[in-house]
DSSP file (Angstrom, degrees, kcal/mol; ACC not computed):
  #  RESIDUE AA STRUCTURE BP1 BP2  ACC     N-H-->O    O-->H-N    N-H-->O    O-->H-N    TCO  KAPPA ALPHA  PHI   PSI    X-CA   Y-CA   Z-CA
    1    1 A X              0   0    0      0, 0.0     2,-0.2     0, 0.0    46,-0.0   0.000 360.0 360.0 360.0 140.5    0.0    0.0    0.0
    2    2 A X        -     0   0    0      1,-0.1    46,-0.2    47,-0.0     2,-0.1  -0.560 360.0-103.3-100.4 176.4    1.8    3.5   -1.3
    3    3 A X        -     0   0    0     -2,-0.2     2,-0.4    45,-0.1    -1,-0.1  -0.203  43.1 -97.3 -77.6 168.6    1.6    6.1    2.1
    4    4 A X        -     0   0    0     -2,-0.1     2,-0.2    52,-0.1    45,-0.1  -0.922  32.5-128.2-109.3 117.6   -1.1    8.8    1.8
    5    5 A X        -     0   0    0     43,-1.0     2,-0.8    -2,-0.4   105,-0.0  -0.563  15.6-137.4 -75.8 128.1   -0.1   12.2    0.7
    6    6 A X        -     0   0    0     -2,-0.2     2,-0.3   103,-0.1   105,-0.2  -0.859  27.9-177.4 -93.4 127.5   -1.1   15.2    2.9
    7    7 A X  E     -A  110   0A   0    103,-1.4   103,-2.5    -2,-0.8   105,-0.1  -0.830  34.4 -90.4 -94.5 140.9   -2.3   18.0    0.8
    8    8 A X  E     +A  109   0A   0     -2,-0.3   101,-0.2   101,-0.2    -1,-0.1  -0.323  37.9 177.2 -33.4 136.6   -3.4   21.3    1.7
    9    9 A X        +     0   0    0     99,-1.3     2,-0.2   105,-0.1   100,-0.1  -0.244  41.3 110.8-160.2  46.2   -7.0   21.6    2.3
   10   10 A X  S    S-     0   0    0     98,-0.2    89,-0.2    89,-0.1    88,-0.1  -0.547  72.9-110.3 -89.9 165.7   -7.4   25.0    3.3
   11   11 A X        +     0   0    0     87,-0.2    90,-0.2    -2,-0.2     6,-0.1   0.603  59.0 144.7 -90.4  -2.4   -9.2   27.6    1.1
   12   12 A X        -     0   0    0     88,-0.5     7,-1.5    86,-0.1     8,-0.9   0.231  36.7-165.6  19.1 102.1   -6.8   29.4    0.3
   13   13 A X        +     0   0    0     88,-0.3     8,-0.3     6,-0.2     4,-0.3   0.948  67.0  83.2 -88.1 -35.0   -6.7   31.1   -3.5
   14   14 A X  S >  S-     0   0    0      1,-0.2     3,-3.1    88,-0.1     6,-0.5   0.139 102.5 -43.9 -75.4-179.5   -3.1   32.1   -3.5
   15   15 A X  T 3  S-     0   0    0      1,-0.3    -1,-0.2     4,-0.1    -2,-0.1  -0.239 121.8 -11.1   3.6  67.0    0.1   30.0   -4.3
   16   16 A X  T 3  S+     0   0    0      1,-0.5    -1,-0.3    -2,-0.2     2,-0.3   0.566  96.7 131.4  53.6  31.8   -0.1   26.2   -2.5
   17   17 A X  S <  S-     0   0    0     -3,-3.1     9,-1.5    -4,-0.3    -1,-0.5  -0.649  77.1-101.8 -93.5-160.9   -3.0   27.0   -0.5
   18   18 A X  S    S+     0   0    0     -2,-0.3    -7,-0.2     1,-0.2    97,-0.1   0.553 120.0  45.1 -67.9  -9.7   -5.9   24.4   -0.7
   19   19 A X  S    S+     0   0    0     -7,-1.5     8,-0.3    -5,-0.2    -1,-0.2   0.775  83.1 117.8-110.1 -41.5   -7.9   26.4   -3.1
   20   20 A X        -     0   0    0     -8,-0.9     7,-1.0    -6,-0.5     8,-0.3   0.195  48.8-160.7 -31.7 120.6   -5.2   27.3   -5.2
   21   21 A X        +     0   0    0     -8,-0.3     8,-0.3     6,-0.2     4,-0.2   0.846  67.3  84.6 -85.2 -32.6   -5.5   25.9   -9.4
   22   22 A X  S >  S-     0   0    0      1,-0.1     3,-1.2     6,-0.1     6,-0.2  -0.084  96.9 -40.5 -88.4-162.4   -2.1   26.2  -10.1
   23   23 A X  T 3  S+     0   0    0      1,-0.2    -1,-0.1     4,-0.1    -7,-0.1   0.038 126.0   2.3 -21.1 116.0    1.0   23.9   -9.5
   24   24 A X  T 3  S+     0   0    0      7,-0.4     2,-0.3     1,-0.3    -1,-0.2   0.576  96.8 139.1  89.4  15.8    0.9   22.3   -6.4
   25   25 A X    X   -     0   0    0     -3,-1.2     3,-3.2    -4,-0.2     9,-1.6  -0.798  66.9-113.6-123.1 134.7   -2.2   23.6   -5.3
   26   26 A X  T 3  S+     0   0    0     -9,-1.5    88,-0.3     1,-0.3    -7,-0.2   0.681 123.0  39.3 -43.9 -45.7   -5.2   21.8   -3.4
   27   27 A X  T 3  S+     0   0    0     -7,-1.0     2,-0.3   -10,-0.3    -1,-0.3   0.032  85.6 128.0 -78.4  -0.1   -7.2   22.3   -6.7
   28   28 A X    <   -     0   0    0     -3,-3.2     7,-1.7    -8,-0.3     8,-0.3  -0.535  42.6-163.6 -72.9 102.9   -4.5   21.6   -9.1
   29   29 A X        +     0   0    0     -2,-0.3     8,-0.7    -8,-0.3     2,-0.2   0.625  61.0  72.8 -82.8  -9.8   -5.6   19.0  -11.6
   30   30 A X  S >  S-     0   0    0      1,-0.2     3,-1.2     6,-0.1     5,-0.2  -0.487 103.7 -47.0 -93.0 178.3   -2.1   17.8  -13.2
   31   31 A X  T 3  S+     0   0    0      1,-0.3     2,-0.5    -2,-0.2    -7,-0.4   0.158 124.5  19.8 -70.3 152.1    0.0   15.9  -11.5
   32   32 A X  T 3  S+     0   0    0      7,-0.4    -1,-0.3     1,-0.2    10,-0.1  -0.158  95.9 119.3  84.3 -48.8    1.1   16.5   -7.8
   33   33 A X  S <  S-     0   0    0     -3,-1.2     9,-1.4    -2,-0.5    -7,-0.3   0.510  75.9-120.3 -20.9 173.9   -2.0   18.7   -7.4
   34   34 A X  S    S+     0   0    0     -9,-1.6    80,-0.7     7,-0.2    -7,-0.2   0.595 116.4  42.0-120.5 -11.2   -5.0   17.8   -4.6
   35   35 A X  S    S+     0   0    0     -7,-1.7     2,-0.4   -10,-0.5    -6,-0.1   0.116  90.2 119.6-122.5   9.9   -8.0   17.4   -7.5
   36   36 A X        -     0   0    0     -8,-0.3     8,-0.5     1,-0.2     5,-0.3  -0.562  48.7-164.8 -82.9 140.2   -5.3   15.3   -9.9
   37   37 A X        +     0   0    0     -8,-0.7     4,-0.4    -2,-0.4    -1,-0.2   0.927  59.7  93.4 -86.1 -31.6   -6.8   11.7  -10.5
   38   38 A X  S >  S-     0   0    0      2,-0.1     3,-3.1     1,-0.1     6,-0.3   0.133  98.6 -48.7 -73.1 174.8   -3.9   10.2  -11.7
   39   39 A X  T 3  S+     0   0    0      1,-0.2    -7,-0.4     4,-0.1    -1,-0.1   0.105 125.9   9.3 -47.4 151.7   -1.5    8.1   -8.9
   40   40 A X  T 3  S+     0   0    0      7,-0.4    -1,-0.2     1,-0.2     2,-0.2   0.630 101.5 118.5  72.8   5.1   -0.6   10.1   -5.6
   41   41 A X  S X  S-     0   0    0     -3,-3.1     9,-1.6    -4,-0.4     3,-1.2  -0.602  77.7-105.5-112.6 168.9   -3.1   13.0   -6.5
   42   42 A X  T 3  S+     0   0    0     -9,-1.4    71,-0.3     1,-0.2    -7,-0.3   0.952 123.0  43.5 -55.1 -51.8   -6.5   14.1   -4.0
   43   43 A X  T 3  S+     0   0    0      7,-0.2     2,-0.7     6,-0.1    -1,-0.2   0.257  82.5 116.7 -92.0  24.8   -8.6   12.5   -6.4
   44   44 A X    <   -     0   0    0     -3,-1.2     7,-1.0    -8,-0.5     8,-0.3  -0.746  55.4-145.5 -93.0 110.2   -6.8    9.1   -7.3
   45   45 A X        +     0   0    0     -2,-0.7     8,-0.3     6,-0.3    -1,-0.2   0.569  64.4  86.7 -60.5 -39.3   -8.9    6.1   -6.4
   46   46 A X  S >  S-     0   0    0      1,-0.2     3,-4.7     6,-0.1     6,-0.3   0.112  91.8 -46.9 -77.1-172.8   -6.0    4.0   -5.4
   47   47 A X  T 3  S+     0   0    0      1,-0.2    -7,-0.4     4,-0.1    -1,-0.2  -0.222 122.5   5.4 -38.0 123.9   -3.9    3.0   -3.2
   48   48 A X  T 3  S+     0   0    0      1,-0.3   -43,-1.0   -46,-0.2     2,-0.3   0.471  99.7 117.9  96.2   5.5   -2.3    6.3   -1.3
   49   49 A X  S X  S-     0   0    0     -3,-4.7     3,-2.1   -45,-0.1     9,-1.2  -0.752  76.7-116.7-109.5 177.1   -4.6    8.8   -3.1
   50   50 A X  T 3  S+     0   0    0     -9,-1.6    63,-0.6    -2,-0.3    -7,-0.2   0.664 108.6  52.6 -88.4 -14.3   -6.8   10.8   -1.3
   51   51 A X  T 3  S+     0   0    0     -7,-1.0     2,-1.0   -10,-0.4    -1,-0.3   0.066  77.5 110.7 -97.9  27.1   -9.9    9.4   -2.9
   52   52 A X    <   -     0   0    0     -3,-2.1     7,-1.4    -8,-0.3     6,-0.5  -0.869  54.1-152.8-112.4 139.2   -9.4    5.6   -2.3
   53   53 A X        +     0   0    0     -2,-1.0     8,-0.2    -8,-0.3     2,-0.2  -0.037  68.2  97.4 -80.8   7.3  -11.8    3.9    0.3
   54   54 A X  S >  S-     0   0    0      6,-0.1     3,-1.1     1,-0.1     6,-0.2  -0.838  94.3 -47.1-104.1 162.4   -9.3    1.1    1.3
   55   55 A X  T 3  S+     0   0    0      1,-0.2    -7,-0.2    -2,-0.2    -1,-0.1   0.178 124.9  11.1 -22.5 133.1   -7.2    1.8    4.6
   56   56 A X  T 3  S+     0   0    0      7,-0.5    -1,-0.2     1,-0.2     2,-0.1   0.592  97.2 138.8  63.8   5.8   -5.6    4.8    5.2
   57   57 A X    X   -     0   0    0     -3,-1.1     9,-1.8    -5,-0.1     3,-0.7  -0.267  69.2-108.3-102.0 176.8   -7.3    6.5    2.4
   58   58 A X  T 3  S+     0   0    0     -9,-1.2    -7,-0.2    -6,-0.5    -5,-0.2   0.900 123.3  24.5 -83.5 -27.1   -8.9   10.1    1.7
   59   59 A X  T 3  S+     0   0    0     -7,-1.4    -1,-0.3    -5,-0.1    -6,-0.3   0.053  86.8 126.8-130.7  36.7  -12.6    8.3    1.7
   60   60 A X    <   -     0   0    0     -3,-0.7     7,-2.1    -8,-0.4     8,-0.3  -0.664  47.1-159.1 -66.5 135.7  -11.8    5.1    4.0
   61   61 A X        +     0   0    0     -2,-0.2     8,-0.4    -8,-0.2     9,-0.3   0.365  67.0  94.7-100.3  -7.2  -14.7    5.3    6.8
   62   62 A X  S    S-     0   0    0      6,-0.1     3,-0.2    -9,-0.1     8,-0.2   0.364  98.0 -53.8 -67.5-138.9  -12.2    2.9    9.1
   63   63 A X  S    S+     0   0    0      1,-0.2     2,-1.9     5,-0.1    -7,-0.5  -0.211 128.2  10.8 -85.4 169.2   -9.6    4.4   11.7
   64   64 A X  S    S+     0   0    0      7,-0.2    -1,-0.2    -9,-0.1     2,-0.1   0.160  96.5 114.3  63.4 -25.7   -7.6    6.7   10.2
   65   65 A X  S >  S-     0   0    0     -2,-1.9     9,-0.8    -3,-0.2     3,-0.8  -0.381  75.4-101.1-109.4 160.2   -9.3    7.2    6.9
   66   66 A X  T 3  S+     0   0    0     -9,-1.8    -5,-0.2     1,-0.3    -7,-0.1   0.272 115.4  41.5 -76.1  -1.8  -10.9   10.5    5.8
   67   67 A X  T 3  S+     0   0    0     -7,-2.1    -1,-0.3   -10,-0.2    -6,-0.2   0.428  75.3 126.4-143.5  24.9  -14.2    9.7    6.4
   68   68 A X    <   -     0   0    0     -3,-0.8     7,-1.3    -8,-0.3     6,-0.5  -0.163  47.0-156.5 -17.9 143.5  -14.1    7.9    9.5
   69   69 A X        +     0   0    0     -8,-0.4     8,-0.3     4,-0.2     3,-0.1   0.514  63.8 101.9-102.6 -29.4  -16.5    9.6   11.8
   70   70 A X  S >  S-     0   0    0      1,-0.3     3,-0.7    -9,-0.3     5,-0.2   0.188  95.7 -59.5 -76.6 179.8  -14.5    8.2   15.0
   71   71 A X  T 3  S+     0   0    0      1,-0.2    -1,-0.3     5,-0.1    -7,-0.2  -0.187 126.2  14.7 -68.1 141.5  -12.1   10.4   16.9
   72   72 A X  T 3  S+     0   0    0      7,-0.2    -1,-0.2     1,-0.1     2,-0.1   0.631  95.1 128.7  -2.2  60.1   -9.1   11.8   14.5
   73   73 A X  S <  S-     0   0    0     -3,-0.7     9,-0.7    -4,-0.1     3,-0.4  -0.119  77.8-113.2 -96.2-161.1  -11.0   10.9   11.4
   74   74 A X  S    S+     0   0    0     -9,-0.8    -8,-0.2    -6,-0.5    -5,-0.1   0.413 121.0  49.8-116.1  -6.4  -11.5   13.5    8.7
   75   75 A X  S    S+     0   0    0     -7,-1.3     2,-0.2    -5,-0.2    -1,-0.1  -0.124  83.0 116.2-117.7  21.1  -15.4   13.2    9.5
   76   76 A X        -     0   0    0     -3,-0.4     7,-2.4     1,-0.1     8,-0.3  -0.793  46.8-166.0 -92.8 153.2  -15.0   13.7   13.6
   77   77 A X        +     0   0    0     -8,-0.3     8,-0.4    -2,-0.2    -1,-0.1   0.379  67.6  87.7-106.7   0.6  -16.7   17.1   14.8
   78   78 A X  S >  S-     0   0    0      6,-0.2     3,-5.1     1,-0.1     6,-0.3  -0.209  99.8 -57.1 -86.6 173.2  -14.9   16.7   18.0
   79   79 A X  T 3  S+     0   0    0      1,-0.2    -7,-0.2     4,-0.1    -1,-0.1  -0.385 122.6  28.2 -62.5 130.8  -11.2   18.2   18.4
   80   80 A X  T 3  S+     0   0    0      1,-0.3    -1,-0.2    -3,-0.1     2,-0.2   0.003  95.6 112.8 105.2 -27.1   -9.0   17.1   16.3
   81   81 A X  S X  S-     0   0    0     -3,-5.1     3,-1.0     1,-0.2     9,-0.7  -0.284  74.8-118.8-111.9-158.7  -11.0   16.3   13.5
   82   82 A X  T 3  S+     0   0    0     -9,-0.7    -1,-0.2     7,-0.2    -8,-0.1   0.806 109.9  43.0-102.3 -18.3  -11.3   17.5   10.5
   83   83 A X  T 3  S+     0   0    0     -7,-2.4     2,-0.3   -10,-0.1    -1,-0.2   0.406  83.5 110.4-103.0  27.3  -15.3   18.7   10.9
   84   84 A X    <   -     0   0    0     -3,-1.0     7,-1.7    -6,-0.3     8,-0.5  -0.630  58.6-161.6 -88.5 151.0  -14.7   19.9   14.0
   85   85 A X        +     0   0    0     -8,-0.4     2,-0.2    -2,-0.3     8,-0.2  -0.042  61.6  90.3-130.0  52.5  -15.0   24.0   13.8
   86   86 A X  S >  S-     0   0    0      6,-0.1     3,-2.6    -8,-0.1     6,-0.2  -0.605  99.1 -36.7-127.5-160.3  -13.1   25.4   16.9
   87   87 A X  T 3  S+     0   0    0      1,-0.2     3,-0.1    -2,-0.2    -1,-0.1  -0.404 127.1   3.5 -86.7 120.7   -9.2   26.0   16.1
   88   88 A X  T 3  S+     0   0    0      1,-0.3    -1,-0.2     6,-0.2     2,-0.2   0.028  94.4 119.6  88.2   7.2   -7.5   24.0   14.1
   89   89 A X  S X  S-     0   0    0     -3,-2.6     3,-3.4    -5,-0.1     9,-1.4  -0.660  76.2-101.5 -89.3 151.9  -10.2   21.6   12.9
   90   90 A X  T 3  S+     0   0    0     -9,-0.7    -5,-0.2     1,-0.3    -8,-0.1   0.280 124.1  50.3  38.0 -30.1  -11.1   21.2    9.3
   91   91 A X  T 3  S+     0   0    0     -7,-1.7    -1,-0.3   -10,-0.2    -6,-0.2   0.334  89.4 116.7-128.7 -11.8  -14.3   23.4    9.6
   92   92 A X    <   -     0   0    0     -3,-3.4     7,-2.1    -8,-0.5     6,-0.4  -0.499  51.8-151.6 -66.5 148.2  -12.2   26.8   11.6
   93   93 A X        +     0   0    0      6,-0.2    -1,-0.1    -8,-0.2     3,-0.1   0.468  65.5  64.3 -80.8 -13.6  -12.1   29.6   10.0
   94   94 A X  S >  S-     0   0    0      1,-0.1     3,-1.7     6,-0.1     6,-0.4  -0.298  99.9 -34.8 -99.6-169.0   -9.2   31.0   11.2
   95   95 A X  T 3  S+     0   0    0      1,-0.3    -1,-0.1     4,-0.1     3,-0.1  -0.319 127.5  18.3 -60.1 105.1   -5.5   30.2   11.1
   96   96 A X  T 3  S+     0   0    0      1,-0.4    12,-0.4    -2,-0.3    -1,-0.3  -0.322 102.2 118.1 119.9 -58.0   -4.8   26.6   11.1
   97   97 A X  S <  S-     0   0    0     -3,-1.7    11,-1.0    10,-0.2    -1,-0.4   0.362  73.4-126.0 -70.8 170.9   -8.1   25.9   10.1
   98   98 A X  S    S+     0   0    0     -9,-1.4   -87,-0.2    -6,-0.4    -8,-0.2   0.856 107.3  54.6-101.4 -22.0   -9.3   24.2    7.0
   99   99 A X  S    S+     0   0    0     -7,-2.1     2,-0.6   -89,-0.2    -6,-0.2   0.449  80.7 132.8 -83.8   0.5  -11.8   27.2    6.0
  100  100 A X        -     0   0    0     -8,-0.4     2,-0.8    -6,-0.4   -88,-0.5  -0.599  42.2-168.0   5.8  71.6   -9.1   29.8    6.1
  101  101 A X        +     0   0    0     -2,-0.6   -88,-0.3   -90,-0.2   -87,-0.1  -0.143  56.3  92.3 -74.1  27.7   -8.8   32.1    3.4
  102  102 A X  S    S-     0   0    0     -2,-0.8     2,-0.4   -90,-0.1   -88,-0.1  -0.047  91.2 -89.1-114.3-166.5   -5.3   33.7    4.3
  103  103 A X        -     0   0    0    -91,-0.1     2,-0.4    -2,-0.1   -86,-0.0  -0.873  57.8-147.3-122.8 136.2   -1.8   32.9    3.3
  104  104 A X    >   -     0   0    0     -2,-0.4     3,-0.5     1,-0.1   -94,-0.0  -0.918  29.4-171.1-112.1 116.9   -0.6   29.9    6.4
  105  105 A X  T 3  S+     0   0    0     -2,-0.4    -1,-0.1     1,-0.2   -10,-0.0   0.598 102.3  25.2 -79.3  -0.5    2.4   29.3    7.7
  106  106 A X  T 3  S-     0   0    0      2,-0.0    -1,-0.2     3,-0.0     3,-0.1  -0.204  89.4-176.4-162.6  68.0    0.9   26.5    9.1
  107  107 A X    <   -     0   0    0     -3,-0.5   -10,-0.2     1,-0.1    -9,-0.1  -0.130  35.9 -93.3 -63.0 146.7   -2.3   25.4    6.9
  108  108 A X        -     0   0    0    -11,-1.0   -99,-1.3   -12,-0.4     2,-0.4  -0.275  44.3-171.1 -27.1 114.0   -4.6   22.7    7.5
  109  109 A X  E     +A    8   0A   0   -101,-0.2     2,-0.3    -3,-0.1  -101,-0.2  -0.935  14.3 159.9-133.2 170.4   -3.7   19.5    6.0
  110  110 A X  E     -A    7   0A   0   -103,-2.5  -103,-1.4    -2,-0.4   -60,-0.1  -0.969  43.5-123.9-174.8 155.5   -5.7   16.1    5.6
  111  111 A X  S    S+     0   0    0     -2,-0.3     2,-0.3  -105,-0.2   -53,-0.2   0.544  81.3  93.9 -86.0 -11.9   -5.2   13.3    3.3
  112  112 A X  S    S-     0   0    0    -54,-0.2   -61,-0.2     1,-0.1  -105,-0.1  -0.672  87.6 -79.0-107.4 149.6   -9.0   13.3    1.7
  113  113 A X        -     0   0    0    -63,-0.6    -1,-0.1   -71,-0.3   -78,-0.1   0.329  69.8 -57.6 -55.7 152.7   -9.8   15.3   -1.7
  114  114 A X     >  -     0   0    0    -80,-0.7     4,-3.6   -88,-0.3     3,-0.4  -0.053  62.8-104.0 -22.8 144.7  -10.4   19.3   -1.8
  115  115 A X  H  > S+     0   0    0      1,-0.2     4,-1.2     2,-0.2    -1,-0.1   0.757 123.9  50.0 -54.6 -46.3  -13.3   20.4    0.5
  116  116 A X  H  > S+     0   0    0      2,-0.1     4,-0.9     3,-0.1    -1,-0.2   0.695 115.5  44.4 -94.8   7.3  -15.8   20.9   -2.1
  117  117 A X  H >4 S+     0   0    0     -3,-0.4     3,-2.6     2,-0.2     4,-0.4   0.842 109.7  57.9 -74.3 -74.4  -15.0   16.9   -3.9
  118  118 A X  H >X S+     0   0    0     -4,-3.6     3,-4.4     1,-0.3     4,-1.0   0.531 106.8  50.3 -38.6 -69.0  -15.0   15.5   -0.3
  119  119 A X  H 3X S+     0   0    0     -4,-1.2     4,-2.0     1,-0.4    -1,-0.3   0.670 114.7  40.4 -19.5 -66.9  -18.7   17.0   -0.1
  120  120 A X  H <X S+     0   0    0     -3,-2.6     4,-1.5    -4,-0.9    -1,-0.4   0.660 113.9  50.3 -66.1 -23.9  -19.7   15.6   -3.0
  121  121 A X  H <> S+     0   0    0     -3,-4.4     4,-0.9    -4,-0.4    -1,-0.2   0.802 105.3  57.0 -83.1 -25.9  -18.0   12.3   -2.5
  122  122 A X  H ><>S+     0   0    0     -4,-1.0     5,-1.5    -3,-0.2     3,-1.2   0.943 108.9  59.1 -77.2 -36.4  -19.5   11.8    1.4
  123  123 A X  H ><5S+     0   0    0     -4,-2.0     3,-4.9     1,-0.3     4,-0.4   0.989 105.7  38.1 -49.3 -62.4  -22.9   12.2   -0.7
  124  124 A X  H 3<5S+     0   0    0     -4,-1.5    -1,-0.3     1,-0.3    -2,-0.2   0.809 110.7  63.4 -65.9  -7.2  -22.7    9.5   -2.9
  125  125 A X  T <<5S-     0   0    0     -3,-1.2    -1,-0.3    -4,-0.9    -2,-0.2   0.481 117.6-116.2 -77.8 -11.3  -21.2    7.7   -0.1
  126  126 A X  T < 5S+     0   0    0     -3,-4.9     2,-0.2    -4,-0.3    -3,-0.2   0.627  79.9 125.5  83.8  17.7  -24.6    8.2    1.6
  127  127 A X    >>< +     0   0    0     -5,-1.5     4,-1.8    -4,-0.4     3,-1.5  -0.179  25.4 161.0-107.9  44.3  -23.0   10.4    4.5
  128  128 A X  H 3>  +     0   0    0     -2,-0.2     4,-3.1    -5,-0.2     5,-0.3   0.816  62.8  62.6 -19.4 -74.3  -25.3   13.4    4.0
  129  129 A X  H 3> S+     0   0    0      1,-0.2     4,-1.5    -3,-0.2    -1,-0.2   0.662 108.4  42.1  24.2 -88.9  -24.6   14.8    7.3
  130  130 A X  H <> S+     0   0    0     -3,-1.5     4,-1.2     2,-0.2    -1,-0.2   0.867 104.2  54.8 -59.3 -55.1  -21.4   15.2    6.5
  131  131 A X  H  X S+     0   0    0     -4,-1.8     4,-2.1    -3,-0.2     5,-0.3   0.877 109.2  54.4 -48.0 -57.8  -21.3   16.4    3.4
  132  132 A X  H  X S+     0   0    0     -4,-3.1     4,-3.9     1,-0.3     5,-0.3   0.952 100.4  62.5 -52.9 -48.6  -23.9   19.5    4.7
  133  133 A X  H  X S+     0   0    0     -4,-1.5     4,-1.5    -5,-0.3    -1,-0.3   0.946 108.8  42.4 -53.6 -36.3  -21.6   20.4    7.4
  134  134 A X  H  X S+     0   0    0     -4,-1.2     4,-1.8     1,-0.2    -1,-0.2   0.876 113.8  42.0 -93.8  -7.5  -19.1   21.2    4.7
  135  135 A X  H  X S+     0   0    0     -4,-2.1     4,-1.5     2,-0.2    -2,-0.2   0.812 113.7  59.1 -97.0 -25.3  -21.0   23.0    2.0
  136  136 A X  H  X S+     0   0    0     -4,-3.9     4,-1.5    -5,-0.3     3,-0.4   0.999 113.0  43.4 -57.0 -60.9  -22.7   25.0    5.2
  137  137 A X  H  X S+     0   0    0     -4,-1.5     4,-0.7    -5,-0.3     3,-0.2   0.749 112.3  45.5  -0.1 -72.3  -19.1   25.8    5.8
  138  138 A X  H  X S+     0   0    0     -4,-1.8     4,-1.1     2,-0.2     5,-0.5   0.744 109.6  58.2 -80.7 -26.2  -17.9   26.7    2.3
  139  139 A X  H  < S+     0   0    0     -4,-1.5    -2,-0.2    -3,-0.4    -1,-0.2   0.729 101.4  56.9 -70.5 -28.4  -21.2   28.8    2.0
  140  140 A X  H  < S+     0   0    0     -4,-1.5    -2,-0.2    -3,-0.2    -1,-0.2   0.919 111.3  49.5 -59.9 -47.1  -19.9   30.9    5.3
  141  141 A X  H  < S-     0   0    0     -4,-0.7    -2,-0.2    -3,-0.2    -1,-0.1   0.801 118.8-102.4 -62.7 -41.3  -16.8   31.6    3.2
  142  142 A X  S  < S+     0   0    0     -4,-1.1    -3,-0.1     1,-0.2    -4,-0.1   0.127  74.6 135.7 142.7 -45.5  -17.9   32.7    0.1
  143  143 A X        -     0   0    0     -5,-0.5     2,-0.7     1,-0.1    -1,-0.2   0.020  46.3-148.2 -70.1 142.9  -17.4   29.7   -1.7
  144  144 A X              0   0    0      1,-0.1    -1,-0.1    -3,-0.1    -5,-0.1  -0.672 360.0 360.0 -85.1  58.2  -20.1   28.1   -4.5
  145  145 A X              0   0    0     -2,-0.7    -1,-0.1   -10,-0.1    -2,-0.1   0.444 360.0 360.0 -93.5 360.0  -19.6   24.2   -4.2
């Protein structure tokens, strides 16, 4: 199994944040990028990308995995997790945080696809819930999912 690449997954527009389209950027669809399908990218279905459902993966519900619900899963709302929205969780607005529109010295990162995929992927996954907590989120921001 290859290891799971953390990408940014802040909002970020500028240079490597999580919102960012160009090189190296959470939204980046060529290679190395957080929305690139191909291996090692946010949306790459296999092993060690951020969108593969097997262990350790960006949309795995087990321990670990990015849509785990459990304590320091990418779906816990409690501290630590990535839908939690007090400081430094997935859902904060403020520095650290995964809704954070600023330039970070110390951004949010999580192994499971851009914030407005993930949404759409905990839907078809049947994890409504989830999915609302983050387009309620990205709709605080500004952002249009």
């Amino acid at each position: 199994m290859s290891e799971a690449t953390m990408w940014v997954r802040n909002m970020y527009t500028g240079p490597g944040g999580g919102a960012y389209t160009g090189p190296d950027g959470g939204m980046y669809t060529g290679p190395g990028g957080g929305a690139y399908t191909g291996p090692g990218g946010g949306m790459y279905s296999g092993p060690g990308g951020g969108a593969y459902t097997g262990p350790g993966g960006g949309l795995y519900t087990g321990p670990g995995g990015g849509a785990y619900t459990g304590p320091g899963g990418g779906c816990y709302t409690g501290p630590g997790g990535g839908l939690y929205s007090g400081p430094g969780g997935g859902l904060y607005t403020g520095p650290g945080g995964g809704m954070y529109t600023g330039p970070d010295s110390n951004p949010f990162m999580a192994i499971f696809p851009p914030w407005p995929h993930f949404a759409k992927a905990l839907q078809q996954m049947g994890m409504q819930q989830e999915a609302d907590l983050i387009f309620e989120a990205l709709a605080s921001i500004g952002y249009r999912a």
